[in-house]
Z-matrix of the N, CA and C atoms (Angstrom, degrees):
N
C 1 1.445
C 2 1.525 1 108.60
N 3 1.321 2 125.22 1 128.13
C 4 1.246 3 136.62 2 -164.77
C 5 1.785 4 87.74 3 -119.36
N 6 1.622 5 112.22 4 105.69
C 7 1.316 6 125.68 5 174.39
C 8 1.870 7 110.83 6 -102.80
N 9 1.243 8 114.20 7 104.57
C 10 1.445 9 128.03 8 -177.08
C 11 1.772 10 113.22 9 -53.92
N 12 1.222 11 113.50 10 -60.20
C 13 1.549 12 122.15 11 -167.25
C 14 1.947 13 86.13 12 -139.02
N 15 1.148 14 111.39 13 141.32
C 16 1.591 15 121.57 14 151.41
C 17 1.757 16 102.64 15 -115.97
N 18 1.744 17 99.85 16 113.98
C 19 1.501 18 104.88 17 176.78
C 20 1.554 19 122.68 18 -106.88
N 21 1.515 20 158.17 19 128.37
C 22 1.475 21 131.79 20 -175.40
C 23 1.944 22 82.04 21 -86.96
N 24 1.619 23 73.37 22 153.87
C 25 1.924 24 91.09 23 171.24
C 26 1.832 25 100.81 24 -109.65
N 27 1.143 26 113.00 25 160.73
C 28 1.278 27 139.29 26 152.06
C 29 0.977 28 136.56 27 -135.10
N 30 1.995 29 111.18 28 121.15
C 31 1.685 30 98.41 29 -177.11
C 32 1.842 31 102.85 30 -89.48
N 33 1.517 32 84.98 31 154.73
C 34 1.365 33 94.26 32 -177.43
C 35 1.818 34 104.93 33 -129.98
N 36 1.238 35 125.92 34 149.53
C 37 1.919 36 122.99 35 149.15
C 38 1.369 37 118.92 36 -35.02
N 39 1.353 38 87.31 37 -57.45
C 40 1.739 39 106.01 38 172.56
C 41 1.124 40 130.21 39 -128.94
N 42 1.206 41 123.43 40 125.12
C 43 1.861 42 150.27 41 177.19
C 44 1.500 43 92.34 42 -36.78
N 45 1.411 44 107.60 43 -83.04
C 46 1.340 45 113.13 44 -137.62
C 47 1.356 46 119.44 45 -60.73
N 48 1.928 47 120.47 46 -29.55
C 49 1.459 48 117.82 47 169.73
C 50 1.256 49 104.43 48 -90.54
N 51 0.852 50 145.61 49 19.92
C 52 1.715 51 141.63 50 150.52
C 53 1.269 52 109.99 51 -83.00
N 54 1.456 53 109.08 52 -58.06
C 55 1.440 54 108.18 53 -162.64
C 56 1.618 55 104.43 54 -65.61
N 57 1.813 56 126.17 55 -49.87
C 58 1.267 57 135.01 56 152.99
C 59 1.567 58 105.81 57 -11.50
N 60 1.221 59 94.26 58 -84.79
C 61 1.855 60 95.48 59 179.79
C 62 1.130 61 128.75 60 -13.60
N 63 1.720 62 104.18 61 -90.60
C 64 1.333 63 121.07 62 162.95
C 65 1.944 64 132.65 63 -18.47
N 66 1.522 65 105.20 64 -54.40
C 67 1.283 66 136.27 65 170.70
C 68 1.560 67 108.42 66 -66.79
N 69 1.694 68 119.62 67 -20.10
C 70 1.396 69 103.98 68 165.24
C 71 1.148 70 110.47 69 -116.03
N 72 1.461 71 135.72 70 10.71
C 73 1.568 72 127.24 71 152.26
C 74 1.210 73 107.96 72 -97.94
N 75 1.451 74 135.64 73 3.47
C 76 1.311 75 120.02 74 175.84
C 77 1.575 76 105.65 75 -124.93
N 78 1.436 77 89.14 76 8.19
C 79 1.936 78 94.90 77 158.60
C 80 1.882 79 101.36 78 67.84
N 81 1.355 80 122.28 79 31.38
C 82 1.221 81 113.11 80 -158.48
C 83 1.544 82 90.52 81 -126.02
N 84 1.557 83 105.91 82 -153.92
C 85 1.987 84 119.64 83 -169.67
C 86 1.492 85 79.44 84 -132.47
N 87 1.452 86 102.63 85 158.55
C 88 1.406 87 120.93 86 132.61
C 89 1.237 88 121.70 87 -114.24
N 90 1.384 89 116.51 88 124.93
C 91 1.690 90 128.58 89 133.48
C 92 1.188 91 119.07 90 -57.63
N 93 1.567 92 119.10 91 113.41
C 94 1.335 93 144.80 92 -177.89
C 95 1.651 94 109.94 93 -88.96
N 96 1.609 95 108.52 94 129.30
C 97 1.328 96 111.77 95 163.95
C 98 1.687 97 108.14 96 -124.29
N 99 1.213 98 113.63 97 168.73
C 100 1.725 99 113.09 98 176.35
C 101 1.513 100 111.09 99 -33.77
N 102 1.330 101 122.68 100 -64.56
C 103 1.338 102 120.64 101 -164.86
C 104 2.102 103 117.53 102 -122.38
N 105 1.826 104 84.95 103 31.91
C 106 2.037 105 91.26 104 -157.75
C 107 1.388 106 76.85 105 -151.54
N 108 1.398 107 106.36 106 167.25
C 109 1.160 108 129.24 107 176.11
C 110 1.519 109 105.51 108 173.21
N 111 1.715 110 94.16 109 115.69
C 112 2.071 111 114.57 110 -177.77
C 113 1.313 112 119.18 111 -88.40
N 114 1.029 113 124.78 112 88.14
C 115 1.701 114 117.04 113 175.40
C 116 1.599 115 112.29 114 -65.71
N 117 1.448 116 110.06 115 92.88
C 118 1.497 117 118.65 116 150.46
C 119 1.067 118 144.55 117 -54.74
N 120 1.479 119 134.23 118 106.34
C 121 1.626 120 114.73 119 170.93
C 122 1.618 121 111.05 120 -97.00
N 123 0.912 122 116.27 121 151.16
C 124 1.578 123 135.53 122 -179.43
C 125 1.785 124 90.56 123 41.73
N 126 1.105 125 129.63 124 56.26
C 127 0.855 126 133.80 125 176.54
C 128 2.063 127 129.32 126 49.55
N 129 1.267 128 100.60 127 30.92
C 130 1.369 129 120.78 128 159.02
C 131 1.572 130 124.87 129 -119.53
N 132 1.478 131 101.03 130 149.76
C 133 1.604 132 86.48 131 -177.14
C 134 1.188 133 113.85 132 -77.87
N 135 1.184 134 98.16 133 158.19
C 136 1.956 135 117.32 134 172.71
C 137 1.107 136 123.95 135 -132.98
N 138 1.304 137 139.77 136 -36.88
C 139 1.858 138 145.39 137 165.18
C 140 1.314 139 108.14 138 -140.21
N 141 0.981 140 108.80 139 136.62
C 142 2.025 141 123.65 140 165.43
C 143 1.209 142 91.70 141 -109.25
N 144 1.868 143 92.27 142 144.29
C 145 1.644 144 115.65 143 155.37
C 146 1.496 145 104.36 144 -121.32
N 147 1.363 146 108.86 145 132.06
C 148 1.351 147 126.06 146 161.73
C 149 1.354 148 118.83 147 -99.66
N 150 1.581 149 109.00 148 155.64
C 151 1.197 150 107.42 149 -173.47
C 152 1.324 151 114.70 150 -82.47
N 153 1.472 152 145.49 151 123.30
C 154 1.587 153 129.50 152 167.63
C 155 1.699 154 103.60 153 -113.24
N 156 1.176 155 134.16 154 90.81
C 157 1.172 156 120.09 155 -178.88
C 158 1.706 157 116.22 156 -56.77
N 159 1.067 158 117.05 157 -15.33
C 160 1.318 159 122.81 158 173.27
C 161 1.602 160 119.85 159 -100.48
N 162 1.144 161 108.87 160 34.63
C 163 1.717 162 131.75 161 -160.97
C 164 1.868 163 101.94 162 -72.69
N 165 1.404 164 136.58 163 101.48
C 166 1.400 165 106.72 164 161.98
C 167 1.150 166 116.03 165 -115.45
N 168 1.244 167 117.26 166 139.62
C 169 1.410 168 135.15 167 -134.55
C 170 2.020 169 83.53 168 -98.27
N 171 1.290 170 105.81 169 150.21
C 172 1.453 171 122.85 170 -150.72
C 173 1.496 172 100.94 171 -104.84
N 174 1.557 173 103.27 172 130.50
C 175 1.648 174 116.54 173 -147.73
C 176 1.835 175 92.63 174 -92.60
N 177 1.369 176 126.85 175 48.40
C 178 1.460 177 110.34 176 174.28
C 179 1.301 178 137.67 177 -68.00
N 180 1.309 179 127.36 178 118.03
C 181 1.526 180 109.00 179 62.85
C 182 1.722 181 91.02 180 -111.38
N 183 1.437 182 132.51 181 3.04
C 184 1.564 183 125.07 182 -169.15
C 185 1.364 184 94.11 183 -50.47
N 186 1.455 185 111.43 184 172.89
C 187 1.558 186 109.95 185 -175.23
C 188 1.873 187 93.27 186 -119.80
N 189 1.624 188 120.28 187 -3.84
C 190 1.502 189 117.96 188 169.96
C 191 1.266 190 116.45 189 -51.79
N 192 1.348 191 114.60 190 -44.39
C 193 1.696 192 138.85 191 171.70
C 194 1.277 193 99.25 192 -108.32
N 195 1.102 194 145.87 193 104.71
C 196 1.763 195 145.38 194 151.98
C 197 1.500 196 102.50 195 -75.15
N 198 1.376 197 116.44 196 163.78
C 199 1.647 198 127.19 197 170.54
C 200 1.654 199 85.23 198 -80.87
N 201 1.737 200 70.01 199 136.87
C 202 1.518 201 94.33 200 170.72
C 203 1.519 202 134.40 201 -103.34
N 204 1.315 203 108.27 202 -7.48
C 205 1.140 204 133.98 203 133.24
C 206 1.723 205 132.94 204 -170.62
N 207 1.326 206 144.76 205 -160.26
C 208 1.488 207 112.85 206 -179.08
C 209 1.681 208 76.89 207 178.85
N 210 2.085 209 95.34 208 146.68
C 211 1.168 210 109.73 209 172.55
C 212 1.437 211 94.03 210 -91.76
N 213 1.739 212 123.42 211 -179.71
C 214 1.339 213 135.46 212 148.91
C 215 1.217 214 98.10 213 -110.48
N 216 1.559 215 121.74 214 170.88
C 217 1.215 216 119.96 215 178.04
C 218 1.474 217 116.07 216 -156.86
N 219 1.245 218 119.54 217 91.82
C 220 1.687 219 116.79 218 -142.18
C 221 1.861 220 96.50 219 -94.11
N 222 1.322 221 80.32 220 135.22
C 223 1.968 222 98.25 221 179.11
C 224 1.273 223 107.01 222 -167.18
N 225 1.896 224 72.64 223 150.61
C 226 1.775 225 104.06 224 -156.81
C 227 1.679 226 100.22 225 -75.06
N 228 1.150 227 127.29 226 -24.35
C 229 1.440 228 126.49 227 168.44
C 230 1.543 229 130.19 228 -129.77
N 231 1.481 230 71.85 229 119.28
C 232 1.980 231 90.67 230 -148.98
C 233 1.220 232 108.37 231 -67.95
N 234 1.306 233 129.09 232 -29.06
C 235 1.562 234 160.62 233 -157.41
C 236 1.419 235 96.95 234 -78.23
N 237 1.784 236 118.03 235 -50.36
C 238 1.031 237 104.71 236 -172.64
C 239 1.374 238 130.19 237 -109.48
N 240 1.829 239 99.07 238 9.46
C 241 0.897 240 92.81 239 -166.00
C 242 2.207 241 101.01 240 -94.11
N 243 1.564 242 101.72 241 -25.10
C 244 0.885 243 124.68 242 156.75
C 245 1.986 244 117.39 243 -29.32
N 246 1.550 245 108.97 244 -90.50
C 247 1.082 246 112.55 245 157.31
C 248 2.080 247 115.80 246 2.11
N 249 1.711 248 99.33 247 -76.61
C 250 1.245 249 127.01 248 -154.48
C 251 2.073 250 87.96 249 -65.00
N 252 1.207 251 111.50 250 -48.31
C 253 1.499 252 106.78 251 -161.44
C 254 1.671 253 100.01 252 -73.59
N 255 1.002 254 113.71 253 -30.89
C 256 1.746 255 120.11 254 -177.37
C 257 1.852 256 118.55 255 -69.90
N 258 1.611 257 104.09 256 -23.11
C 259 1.246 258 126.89 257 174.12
C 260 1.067 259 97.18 258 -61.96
N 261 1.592 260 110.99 259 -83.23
C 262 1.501 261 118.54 260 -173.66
C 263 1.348 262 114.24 261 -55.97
N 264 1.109 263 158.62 262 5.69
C 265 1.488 264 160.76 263 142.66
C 266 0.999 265 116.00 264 121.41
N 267 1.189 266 125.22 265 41.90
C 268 1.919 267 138.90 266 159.54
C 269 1.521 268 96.48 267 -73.46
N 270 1.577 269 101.00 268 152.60
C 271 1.359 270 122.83 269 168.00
C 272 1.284 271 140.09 270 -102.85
N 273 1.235 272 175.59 271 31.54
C 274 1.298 273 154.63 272 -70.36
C 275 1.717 274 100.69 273 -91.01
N 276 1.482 275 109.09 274 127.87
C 277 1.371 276 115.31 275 168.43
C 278 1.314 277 120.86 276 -96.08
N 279 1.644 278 106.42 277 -30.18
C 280 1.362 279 100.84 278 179.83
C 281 1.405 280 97.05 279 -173.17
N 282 1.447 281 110.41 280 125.11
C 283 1.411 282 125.01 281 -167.03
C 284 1.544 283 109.71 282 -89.73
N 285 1.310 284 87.60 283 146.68
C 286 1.822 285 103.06 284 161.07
C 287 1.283 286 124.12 285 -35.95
N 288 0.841 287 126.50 286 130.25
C 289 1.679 288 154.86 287 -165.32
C 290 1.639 289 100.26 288 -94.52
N 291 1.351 290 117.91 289 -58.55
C 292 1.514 291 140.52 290 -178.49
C 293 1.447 292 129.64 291 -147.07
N 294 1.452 293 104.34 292 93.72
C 295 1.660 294 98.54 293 -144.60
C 296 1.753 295 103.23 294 -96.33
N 297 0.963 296 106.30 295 33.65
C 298 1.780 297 125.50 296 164.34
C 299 1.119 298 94.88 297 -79.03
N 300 1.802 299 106.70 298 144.09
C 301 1.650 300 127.91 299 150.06
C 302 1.201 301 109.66 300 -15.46
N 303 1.546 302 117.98 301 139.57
C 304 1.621 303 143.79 302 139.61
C 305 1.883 304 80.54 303 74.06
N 306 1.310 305 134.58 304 4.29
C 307 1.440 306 100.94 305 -161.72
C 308 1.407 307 108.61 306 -112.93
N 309 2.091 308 121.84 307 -7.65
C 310 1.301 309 101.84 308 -161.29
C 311 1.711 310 84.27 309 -167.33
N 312 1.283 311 113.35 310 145.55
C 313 1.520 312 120.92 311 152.87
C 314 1.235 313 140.01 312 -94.92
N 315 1.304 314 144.46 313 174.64
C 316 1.801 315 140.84 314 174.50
C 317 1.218 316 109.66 315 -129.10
N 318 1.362 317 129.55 316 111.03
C 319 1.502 318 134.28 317 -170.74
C 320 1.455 319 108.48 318 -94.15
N 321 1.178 320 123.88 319 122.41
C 322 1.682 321 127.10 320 -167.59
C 323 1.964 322 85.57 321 -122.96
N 324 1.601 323 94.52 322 -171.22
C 325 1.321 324 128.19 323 167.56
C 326 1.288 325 92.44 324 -150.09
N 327 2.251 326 81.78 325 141.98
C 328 1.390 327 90.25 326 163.64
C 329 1.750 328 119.73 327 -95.06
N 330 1.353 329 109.69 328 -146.93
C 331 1.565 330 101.01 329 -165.54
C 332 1.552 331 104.44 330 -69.49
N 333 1.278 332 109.13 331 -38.13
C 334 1.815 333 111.32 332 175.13
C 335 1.655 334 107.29 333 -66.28
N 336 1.251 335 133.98 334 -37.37
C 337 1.106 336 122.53 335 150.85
C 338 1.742 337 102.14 336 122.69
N 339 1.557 338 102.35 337 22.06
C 340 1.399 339 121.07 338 149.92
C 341 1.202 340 135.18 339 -73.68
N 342 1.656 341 123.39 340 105.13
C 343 1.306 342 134.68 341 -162.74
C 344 1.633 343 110.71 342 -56.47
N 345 1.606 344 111.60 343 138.42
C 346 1.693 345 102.14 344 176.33
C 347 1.336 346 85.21 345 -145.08
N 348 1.336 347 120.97 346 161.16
C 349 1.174 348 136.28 347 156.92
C 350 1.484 349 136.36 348 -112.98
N 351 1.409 350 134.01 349 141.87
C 352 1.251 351 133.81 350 -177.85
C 353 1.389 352 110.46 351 -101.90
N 354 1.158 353 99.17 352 117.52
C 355 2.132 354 104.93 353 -171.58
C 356 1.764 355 109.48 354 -96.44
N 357 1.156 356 124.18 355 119.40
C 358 1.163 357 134.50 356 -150.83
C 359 1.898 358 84.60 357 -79.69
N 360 0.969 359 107.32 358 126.64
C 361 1.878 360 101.91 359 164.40
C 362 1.966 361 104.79 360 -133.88
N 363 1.424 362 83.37 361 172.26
C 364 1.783 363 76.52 362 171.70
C 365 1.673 364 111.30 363 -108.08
C-alpha cells in the first residue's frame, strides 16, 4: 500500500474557527470547500475539518462525552507555544502539574471543543 498524505479529520458546527485554529498552530493555509476545509503546511495535507452541523463537542475528562480523539503536540517551548494556542482560541482543560522538560503535559480544547495536548519536551 503506497499511502500519499496521512491527515486526522475533525468534525466541527463550524469550518471556519476550527479550520483557522488548526492552520495557526500548525503554521499552515486552508483550502476551503462548501462543507471541508484542508489545512496544508508547505503545501501537504495535515488536518481536515468537516462539516457536522450536529457536532457535540466532547465533555473531557466526563466519560458522558469522552474525547473522541486528540493530537499531542510536543514542544521545546511551552511558554510559547502556549501563549500562541490560547491566542487562536484554545482553552485550558487541565493544567500542568510540572511544566519542566520530558516531565508533564497541558490539555486544552480547541474552538470545536476537541481535546489536544501540549507535551513539554526539551
Amino acid at each position: 500500500m503506497d499511502i500519499a498524505h496521512q491527515v486526522v479529520v475533525f468534525d466541527a458546527a463550524e469550518l471556519e474557527p476550527e479550520s483557522t485554529f488548526w492552520a495557526g498552530v500548525l503554521e499552515g493555509e486552508v483550502d476551503v470547500e462548501d462543507d471541508w476545509h484542508m489545512i496544508t503546511v508547505d503545501g501537504a495535507p495535515k488536518v481536515g475539518v468537516q462539516l457536522a452541523p450536529d457536532h457535540v463537542a466532547p465533555d473531557w475528562p466526563e466519560e458522558s462525552r469522552p474525547q473522541q480523539i486528540h493530537l499531542d503536540l510536543y514542544v521545546h517551548d511551552f511558554p510559547t507555544a502556549h501563549e500562541k494556542v490560547m491566542a487562536l482560541g484554545a482553552r485550558v482543560l487541565k493544567e500542568a502539574k510540572d511544566a519542566t522538560p520530558n516531565a508533564d503535559f497541558q490539555v486544552y480544547a480547541d474552538p470545536a471543543g476537541h481535546p489536544f495536548c501540549l507535551c513539554i519536551i526539551t
